[in-house]
C-alpha positions as CSV (number, residue, x, y, z in Angstrom):
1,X,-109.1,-16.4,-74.4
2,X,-108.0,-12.7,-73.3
3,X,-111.1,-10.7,-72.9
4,X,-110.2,-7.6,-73.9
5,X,-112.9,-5.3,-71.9
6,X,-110.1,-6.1,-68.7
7,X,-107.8,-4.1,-70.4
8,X,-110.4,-1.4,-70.8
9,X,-108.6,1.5,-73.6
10,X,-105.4,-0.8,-74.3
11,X,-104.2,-2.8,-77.4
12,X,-102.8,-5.6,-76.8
13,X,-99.8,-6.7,-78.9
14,X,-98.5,-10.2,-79.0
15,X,-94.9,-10.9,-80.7
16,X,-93.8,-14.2,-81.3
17,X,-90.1,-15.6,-80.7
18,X,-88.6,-18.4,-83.2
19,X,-89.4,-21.7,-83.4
20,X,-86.7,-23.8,-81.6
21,X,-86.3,-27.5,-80.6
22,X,-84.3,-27.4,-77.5
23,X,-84.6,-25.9,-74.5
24,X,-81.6,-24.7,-74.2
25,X,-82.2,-22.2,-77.8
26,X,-85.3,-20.9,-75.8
27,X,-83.0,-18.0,-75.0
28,X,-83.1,-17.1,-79.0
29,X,-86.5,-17.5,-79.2
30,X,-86.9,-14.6,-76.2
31,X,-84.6,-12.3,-78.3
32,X,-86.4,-12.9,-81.4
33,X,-89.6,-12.2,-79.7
34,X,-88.6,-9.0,-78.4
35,X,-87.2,-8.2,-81.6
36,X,-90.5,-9.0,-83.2
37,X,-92.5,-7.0,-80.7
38,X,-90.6,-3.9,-82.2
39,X,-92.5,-4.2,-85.4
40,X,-95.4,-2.2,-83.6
41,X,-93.5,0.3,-84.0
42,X,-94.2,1.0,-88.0
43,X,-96.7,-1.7,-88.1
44,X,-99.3,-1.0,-85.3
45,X,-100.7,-2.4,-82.0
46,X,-103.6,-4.8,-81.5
47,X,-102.0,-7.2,-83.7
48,X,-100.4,-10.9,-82.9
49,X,-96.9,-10.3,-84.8
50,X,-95.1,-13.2,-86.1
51,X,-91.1,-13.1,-86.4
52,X,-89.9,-11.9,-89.5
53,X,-86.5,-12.8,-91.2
54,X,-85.9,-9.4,-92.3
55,X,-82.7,-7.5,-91.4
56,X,-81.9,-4.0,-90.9
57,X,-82.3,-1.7,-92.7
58,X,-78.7,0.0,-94.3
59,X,-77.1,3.0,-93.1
60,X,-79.4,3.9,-90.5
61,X,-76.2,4.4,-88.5
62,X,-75.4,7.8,-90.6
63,X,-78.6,9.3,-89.0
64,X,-77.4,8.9,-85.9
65,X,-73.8,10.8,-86.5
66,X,-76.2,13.6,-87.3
67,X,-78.3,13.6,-84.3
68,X,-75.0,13.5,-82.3
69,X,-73.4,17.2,-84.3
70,X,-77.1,18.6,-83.8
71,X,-77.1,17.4,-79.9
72,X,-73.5,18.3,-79.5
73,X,-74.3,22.3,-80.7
74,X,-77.4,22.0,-78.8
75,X,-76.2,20.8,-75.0
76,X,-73.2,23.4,-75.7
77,X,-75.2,26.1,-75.3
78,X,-78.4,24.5,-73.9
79,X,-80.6,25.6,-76.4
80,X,-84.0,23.1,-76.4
81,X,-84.8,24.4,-80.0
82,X,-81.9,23.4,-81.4
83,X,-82.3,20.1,-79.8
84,X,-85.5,19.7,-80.9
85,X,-84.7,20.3,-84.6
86,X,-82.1,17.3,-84.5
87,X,-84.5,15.1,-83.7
88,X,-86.8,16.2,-85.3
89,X,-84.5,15.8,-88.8
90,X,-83.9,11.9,-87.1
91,X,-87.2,11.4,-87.3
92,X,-87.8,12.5,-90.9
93,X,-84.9,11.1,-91.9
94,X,-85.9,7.7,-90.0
95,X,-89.8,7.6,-91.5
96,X,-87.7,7.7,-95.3
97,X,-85.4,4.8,-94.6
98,X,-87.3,1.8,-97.1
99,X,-88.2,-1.1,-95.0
100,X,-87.0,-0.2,-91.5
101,X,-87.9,-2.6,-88.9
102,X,-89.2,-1.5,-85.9
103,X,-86.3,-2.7,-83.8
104,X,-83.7,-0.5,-85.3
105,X,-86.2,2.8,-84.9
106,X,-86.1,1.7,-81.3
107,X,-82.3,1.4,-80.7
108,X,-82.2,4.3,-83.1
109,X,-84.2,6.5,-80.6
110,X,-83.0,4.7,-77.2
111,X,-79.0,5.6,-79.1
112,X,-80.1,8.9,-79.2
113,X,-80.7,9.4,-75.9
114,X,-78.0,7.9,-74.6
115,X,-76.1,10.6,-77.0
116,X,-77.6,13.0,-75.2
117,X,-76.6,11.9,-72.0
118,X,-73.2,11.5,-73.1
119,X,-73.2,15.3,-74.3
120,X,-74.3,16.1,-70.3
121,X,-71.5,14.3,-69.4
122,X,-68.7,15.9,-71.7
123,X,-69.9,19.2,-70.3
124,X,-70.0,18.7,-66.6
125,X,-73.9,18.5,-66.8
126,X,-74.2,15.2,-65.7
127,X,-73.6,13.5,-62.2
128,X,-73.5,9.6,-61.8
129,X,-77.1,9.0,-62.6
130,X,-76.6,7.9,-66.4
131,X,-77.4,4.5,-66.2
132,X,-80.4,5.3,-64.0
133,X,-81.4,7.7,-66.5
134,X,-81.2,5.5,-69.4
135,X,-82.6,2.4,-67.6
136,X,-85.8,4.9,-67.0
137,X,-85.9,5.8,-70.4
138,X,-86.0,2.4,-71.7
139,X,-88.4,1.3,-69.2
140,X,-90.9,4.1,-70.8
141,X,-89.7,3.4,-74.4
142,X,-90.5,0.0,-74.0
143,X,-94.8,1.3,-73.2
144,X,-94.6,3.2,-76.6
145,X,-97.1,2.0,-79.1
146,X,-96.4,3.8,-82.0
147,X,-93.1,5.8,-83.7
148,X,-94.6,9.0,-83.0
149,X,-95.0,8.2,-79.5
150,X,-91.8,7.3,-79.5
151,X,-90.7,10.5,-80.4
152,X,-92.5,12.3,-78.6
153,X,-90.8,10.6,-75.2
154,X,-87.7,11.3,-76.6
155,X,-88.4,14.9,-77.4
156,X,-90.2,15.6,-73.5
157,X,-87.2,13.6,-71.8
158,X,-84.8,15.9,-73.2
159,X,-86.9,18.9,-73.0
160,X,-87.5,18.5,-69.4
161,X,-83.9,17.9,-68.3
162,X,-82.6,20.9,-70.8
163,X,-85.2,23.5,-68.8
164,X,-84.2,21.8,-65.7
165,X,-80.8,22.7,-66.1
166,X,-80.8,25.9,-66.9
167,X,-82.9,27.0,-63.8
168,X,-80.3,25.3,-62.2
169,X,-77.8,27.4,-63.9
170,X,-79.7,30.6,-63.0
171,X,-79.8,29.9,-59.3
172,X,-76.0,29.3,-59.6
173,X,-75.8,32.8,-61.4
174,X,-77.9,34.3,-58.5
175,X,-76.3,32.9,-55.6
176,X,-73.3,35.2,-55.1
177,X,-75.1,37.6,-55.5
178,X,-77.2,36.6,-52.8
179,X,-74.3,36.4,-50.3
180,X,-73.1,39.7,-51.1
181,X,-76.5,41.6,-50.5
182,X,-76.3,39.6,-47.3
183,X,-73.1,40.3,-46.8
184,X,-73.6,44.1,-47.5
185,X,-76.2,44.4,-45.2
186,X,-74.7,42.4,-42.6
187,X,-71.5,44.9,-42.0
188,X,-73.1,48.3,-43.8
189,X,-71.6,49.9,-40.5
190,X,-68.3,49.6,-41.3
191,X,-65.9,50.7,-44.1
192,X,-66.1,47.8,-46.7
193,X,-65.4,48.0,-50.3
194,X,-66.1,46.3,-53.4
195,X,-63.1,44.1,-53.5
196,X,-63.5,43.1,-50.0
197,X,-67.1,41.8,-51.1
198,X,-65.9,40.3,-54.8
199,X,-63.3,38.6,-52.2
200,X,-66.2,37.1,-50.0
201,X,-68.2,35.5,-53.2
202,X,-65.4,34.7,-55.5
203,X,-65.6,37.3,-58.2
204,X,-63.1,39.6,-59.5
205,X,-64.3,42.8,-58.9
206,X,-65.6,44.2,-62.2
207,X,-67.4,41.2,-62.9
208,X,-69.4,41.4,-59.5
209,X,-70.3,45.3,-60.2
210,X,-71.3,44.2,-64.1
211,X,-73.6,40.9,-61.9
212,X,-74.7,43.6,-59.3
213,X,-76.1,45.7,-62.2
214,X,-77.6,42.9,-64.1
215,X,-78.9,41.0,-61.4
216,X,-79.3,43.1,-58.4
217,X,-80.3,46.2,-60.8
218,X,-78.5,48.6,-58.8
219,X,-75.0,49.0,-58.2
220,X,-72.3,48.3,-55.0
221,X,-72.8,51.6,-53.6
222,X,-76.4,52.3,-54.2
223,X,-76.9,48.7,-52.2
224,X,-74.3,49.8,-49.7
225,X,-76.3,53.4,-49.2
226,X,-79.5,51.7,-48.8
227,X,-78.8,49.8,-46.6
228,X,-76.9,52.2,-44.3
């Protein structure tokens, strides 16, 4: 008997695999069982769940194509509210499907991450760390009691990678400008000029005056005077 005080605030959920007769279908039976510890998912934790013969639910894979327009729009211009509203919509959409088992909400929501992912990728946001990534995801997925949990992993994953890579995107923005200040300072004794500088950083040289204004708030030769 499992004493539940040693698991203090936790609810423990038990799924059962399939009934099989040799040892070599105990494989099945694992499957089944993980599929069965799913139904948590829609039908709650502290429970011993039994398998279930049910099937999935139909067109569920429509739901997804959405998610994938709205995360497409979104990762385009890395906007975390428009991300947000596509999954939100998912998850509406999902809580309407009739009889929806808890296995396809999970690959459903695990899909849509690696969607996500796959959008990073298309735009250059992405490095090699996708399977890493998605393996952490799942690990955490997999500790989700409930669909709202669920969701809201989903939703902080995303939001926390979006708002980490448009800081990084800033500092990208910033550097140049950076190494011309430095740059400016550095050689303020002798006759330089603004292509020389947009030369040094990579800019063309009405795009570094327009980043100088923007960024630096003051233009080339108000640095250049103030320095001298």
């Amino acid at each position: 008997v499992i004493q539940s005080s040693i698991f203090e605030n936790a609810k423990l959920t038990i799924g059962l695999g399939c009934v099989v007769e040799d040892l070599s279908q105990l494989e099945d039976s694992l499957k089944s069982a993980e599929w069965t510890i799913c139904r948590r998912l829609m039908d709650g934790t502290g429970k011993l769940l039994e398998p279930s013969s049910a099937g999935y639910a139909p067109n569920t894979g429509s739901l997804l194509g959405e998610l994938h327009k709205g995360m497409e729009s979104a990762v385009e211009i890395l906007d975390w509210g428009m991300a947000e509203e596509a999954i939100d919509l998912l998850k509406k959409q999902v809580m309407q499907v009739p009889k929806i088992s808890g296995q396809e909400v999970f690959q459903l929501v695990t899909n849509a991450y690696v969607s996500y992912l796959m959008q990073l990728s298309n735009h250059q946001l992405l490095g090699g760390e996708m399977e890493t990534r998605n393996d952490d995801f799942l690990r955490r997925a997999d500790l989700c009691a409930d669909l709202p949990q669920l969701f809201d992993l989903l939703k902080c994953v995303i939001q926390n990678s979006m708002e980490s890579i448009v800081q990084d995107k800033k500092q990208e923005v910033k550097k140049p400008i950076r190494i011309a200040k430095q740059y400016i300072q550095q050689n303020f004794t002798k006759p330089i000029s603004l292509e020389e500088v947009s030369g040094i950083v990579g800019f063309m040289r009405p795009i570094l005056a327009l980043c100088l204004r923007k960024r630096a708030g003051r233009t080339f030769w108000n640095i250049f005077r103030k320095c001298g």
